[in-house]
C-alpha positions in Angstrom: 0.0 0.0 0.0 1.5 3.0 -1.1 -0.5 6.7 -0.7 0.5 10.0 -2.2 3.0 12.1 0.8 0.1 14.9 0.4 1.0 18.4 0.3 5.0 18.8 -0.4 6.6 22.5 -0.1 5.8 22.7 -3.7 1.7 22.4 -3.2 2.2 24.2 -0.2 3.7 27.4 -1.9 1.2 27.2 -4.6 -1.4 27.9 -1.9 0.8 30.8 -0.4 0.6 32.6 -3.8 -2.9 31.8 -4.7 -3.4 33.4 -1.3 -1.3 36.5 -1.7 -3.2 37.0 -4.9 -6.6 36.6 -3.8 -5.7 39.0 -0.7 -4.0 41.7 -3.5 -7.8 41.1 -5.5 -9.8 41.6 -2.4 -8.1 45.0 -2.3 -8.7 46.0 -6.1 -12.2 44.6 -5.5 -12.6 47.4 -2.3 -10.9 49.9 -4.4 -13.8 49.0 -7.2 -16.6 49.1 -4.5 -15.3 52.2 -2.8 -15.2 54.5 -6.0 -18.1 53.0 -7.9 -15.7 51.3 -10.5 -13.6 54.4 -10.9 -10.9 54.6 -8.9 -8.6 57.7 -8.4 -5.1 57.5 -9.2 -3.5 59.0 -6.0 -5.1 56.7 -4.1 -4.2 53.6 -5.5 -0.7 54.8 -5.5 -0.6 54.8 -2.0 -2.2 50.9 -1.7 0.7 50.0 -4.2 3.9 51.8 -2.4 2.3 49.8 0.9 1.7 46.5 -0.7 5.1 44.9 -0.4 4.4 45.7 3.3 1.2 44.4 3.4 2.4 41.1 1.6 5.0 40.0 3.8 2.8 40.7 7.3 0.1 38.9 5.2 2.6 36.1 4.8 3.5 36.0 8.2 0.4 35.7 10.0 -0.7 33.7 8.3 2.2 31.1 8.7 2.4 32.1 12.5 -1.4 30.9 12.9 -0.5 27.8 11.1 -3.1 28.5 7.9 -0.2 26.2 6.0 -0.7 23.0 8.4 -3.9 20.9 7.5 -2.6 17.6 9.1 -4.8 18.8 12.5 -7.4 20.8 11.3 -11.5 21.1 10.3 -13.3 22.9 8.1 -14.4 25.6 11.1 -10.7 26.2 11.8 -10.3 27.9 8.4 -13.0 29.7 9.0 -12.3 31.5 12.2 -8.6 31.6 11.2 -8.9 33.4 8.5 -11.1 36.2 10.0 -8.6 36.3 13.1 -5.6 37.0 10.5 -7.6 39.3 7.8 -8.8 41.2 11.6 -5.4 41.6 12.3 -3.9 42.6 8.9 -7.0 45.7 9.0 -5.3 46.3 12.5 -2.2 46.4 10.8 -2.7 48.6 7.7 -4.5 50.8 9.6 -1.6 51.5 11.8 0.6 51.6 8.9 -1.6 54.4 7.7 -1.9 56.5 10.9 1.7 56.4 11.0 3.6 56.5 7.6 2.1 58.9 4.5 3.1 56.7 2.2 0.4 53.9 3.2 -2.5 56.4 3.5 -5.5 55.4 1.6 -9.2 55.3 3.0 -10.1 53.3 5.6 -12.9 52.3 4.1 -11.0 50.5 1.6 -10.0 48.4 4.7 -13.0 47.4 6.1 -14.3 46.4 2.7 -11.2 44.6 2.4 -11.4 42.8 5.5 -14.8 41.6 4.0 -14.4 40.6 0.8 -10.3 38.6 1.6 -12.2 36.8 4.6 -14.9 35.6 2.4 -12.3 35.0 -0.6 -9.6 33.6 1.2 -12.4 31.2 3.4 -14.0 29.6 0.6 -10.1 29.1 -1.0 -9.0 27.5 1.9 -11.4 24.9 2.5 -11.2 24.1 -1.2 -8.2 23.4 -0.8 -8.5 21.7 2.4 -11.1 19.0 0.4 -8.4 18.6 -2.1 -5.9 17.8 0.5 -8.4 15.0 2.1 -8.9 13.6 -1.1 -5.4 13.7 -2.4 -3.4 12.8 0.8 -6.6 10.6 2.3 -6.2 8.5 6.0 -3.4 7.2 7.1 -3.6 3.4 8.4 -1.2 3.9 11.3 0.8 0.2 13.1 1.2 1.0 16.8 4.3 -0.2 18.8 4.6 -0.7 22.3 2.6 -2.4 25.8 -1.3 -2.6 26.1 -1.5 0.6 28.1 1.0 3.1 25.7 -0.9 1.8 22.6 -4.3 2.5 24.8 -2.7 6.3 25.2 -2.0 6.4 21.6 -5.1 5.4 20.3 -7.1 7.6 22.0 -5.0 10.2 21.3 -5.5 9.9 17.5 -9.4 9.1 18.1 -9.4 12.4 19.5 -8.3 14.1 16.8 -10.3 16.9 15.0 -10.1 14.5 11.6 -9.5 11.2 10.3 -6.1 12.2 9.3 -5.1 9.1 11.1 -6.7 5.3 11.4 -5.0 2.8 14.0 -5.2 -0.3 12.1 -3.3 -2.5 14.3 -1.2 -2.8 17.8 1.9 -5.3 17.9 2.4 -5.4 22.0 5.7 -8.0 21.4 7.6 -9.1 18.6 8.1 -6.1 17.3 10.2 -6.3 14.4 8.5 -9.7 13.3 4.1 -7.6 13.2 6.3 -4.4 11.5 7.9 -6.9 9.0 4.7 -8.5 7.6 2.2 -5.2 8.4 4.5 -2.9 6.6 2.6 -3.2 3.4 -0.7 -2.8 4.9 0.2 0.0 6.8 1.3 4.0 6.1 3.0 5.1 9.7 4.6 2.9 12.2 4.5 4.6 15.4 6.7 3.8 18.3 4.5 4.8 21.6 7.3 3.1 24.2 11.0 2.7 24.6 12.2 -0.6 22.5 15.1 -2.5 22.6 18.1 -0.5 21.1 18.6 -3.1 18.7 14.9 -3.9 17.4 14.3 -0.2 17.2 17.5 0.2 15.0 15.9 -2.6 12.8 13.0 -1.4 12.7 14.3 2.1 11.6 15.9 0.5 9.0 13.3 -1.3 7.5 10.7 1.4 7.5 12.9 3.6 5.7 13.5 1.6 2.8 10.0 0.8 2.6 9.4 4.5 2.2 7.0 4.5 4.9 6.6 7.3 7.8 7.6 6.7 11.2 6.3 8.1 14.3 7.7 8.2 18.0 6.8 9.0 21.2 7.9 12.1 23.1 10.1 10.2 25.8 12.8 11.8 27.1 15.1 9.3 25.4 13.6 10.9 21.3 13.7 14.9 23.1 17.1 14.9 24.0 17.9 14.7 20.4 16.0 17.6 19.2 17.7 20.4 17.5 21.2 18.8 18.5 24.6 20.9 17.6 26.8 18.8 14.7 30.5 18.8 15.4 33.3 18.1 13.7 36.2 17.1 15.0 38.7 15.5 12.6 37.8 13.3 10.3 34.2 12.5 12.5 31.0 14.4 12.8 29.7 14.1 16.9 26.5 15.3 17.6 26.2 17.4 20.8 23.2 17.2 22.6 21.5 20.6 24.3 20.5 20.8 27.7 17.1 21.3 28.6 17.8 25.6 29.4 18.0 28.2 26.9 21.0 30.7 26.9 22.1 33.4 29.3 21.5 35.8 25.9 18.2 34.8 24.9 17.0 35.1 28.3 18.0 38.5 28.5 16.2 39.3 25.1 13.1 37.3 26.3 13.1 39.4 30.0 13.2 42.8 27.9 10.6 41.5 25.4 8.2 40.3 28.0 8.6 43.7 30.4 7.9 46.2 27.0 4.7 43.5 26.3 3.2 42.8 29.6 3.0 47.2 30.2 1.8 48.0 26.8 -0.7 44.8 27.6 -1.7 46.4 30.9 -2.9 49.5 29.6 -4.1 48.3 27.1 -6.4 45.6 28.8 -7.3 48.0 31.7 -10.4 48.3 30.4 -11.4 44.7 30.8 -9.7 44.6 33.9 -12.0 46.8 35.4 -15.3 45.6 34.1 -14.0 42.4 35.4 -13.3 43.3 38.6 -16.5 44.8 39.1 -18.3 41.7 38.0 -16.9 39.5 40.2 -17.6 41.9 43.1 -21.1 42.1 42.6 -21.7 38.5 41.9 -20.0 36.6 44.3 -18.5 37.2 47.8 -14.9 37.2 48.3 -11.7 38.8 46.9 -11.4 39.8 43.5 -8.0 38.4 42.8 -7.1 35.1 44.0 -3.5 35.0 44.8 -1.7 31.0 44.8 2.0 29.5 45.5 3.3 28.9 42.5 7.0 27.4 41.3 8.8 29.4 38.4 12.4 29.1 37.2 15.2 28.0 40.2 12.3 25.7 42.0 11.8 29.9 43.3 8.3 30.2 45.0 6.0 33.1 44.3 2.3 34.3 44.0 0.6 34.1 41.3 -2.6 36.3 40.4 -5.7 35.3 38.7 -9.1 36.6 39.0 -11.4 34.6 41.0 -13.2 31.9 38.8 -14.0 29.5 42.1 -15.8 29.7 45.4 -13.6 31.1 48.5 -14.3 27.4 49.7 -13.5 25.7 46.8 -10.7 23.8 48.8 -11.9 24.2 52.2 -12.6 20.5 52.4 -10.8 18.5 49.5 -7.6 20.2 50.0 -5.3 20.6 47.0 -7.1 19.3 43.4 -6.2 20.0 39.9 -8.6 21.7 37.7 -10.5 19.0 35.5 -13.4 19.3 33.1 -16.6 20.0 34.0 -15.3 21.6 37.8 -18.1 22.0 39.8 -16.1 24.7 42.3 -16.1 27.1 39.3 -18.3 30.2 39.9 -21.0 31.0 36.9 -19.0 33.9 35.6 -15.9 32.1 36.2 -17.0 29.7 33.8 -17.0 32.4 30.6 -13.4 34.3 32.5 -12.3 30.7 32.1 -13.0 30.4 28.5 -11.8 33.3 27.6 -9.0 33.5 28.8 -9.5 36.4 31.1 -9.1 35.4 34.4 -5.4 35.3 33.5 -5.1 38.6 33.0 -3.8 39.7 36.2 -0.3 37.8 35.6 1.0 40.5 33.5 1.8 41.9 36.7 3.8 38.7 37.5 5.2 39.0 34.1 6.3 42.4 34.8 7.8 41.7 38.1 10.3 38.9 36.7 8.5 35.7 38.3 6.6 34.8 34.8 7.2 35.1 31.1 4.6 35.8 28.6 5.0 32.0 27.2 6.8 29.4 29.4 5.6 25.9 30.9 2.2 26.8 33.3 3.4 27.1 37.2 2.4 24.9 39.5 1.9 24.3 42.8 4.6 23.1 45.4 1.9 20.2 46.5 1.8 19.0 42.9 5.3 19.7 42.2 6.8 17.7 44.7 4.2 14.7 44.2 5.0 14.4 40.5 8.6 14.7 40.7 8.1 11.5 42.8 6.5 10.1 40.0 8.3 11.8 36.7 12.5 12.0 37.3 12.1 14.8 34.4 9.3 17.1 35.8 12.3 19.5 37.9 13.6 20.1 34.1 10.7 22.8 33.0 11.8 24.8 36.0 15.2 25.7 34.2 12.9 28.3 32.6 10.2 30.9 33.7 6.9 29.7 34.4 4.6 31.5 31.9 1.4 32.8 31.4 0.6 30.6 27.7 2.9 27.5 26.7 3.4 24.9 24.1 1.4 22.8 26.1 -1.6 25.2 26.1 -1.6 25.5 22.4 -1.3 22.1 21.1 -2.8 20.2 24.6 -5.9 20.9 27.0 -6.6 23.2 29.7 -5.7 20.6 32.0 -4.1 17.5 30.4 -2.0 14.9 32.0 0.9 16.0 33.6 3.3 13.5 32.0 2.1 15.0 28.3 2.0 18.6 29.5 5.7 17.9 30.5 6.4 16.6 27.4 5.2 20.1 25.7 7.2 22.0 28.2 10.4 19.9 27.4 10.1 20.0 23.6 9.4 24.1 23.8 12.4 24.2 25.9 14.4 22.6 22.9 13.1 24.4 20.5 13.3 27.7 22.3 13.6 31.0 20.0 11.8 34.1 19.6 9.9 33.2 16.6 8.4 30.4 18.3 7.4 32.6 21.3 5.7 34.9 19.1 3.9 31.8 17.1 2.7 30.4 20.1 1.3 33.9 21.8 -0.4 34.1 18.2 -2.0 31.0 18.0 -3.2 31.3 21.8 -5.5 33.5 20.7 -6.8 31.1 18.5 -7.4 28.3 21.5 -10.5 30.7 22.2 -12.2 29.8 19.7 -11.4 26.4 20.2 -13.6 24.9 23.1 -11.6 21.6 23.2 -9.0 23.7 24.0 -10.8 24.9 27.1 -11.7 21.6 28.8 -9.7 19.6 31.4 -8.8 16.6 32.0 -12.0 14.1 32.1 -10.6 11.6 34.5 -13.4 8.6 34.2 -12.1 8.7 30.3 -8.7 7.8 32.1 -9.4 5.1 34.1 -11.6 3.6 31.6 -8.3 4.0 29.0 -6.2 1.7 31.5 -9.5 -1.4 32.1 -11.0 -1.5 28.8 -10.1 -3.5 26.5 -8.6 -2.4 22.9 -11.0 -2.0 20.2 -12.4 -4.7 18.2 -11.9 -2.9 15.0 -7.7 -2.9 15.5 -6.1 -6.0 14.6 -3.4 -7.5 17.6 -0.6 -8.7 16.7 1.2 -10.7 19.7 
């Protein structure tokens, strides 16, 4: 069985220029609108001189909100993504014409811009998107490992926004013997547990000159070779592995960044911070701000602030509980500060202070802490940063996921640390609002079912 490898960086900047183009006709087509199919010279100029500009912020966004990635998305995503970035490029242009002379052109041209590109660039996308399901298709997927990391996995991929992905079958021993005679019923071998150093090298092997794609877990074994340095010394190449910190320079750059962000973010949000304040005062008794022990970078204690989403006894009794879906000890209008995000607000003030950073694994408490570095060796490793206010983990997981996978996040963002990848991920966590997945916790009767049911009768075991 052998499937097309779907979208290559060919297809892919196909779609970017298509994009660019339909973007550069919804502004023609506003132009057109605006001057009843007449339009004036001078002003046109001015759209032309700005559109280089224009482009390349276009261009941007749009990569930085992950438009270019369909392996994980729906139809609605495209939708809502595309009005976020077309929302943001009118934001844009219309700072660009407050501030330079060369970009000034009415701003009705932008608004009927914004309209026509999001409707344009929707129904483009999602074209495309159909062509990419029928081109690229499902993916039967072999998975590698014991009962209960092949459980994980296949949930995992069941909870998927698509059918990107299709378990097909689980080989829990024997490993290199089910991969051998699956490998031409299958598309993606995925390794979900540590493997014998040896089978795992045959197996690597063997999938690569079958031309098939191999997955593997996110152990701590497969992140420690992320982004490695290649040395040369002699007549070898060694490959140096990083640690799990970023360096004393980008630190410094991230500090600055997140103190010029978090004050320009404070006055700008004041507003809602206010209102806020003023709803949770007249709808429920107790403080406004709820102040909590947290652990940042250096295992250093601090407190964190949040407006109040829960009861003043919400612990009085139970003591210490994580946050799971459904939470019962969330207030009515904690609910909707939840979702949106605005109950976090109040940490820019930690952010400004030095204890947070605008992106960063989420703090946690020192009761948690300690209890699952008892149980995870690694969890002491995403302290080597600054706890932050959005994550990795917060993008791509749930409000409230396991803590093993939202270590995981936190260890690969450490590895991949850079300042692009900040900005991507404070970008796309404005996207997570839209997403109500996103927004859930941890349903913890789906977890204890995933360890005492048995695996599905639709996936083939191979023993």
């Amino acid at each position: 069985m052998k499937k097309s490898s779907g979208f290559n960086n060919t297809k892919k900047l196909f779609i970017v220029i298509t994009d660019v183009v339909l973007f550069h006709l919804s502004f023609v087509l506003s132009f057109l609108v605006r001057y009843d199919w007449n339009i004036p010279q001078f002003n046109y100029i001015a759209y032309e001189s700005a559109r280089p500009f224009i482009f390349l912020a276009f261009i941007f966004l749009n990569i930085m909100f992950g438009n270019y990635v369909m392996y994980n998305k729906q139809r609605t995503d495209f939708v809502y993504l595309t009005i976020i970035v077309q929302f943001f490029m009118s934001i844009l242009i219309m700072a660009m014409t407050f501030f330079g002379r060369l970009f000034t052109f009415p701003r009705t041209i932008i608004l009927i811009s914004f309209i026509i590109s999001s409707v344009l660039l929707t129904i483009w996308r999602l074209i495309v998107f159909q062509l990419y399901l029928k081109v690229d298709g499902t993916k039967n997927v072999l998975v590698i490992g014991d009962e209960i990391s092949c459980k994980r996995a296949i949930f995992n991929i069941n909870q998927a926004k698509n059918n990107r992905h299709k378990v097909t079958a689980v080989a829990l021993d024997n490993y290199f013997e089910n991969v051998q005679s699956s490998i031409n019923h299958v598309d993606i071998i995925y390794i979900a547990k540590h493997i014998d150093e040896k089978v795992r090298t045959e197996i690597y092997e063997l999938v690569i000159r079958n031309n098939k794609q191999l997955f593997l877990s996110t152990s701590f074994e497969n992140l420690v070779l992320i982004n490695p340095n290649i040395m040369n010394i002699e007549d070898e190449s060694i490959i140096e592995i990083n640690e799990f910190k970023i360096s004393p320079e980008e630190d410094l750059i991230k500090r600055i960044i997140d103190f010029l962000i978090s004050l320009a973010m404070i006055i700008v949000t004041s507003p809602i911070m206010i209102i806020t304040s003023i709803i949770i005062k007249l709808t429920s008794k107790g403080p406004i701000l709820y102040k909590q022990v947290r652990i940042t970078k250096n295992q250093r204690e601090f407190n964190i602030l949040k407006f109040r989403t829960m009861s003043t006894t919400a612990e009085r009794d139970s003591g210490p509980v994580l946050a799971s879906a459904n939470d019962t000890r969330v207030t009515m209008v904690g609910k909707y500060l939840r979702s949106l995000r605005i109950d976090e607000l109040p940490q820019l003030f930690n952010v400004l202070k030095g204890d947070m950073s605008l992106v960063g694994p989420r703090p946690e408490r020192p009761f948690f802490v300690e209890q699952f570095v008892n149980e995870n060796k690694y969890y002491d490793l995403r302290h080597n940063i600054r706890a932050g206010i959005t994550g990795f983990a917060q993008v791509y997981g749930k409000y409230a996921s396991d803590f093993n996978s939202k270590l995981n996040f936190d260890l690969l963002y450490i590895q991949k640390y850079s300042l692009l990848f900040d900005v991507k991920i404070m970008l796309q966590t404005i996207k997570i609002l839209f997403d109500k997945v996103s927004s859930q916790g941890v349903d913890e009767e789906e977890l204890v079912n995933l360890k005492t049911e048995p695996l599905p009768d639709d996936i083939k075991i191979l023993k």
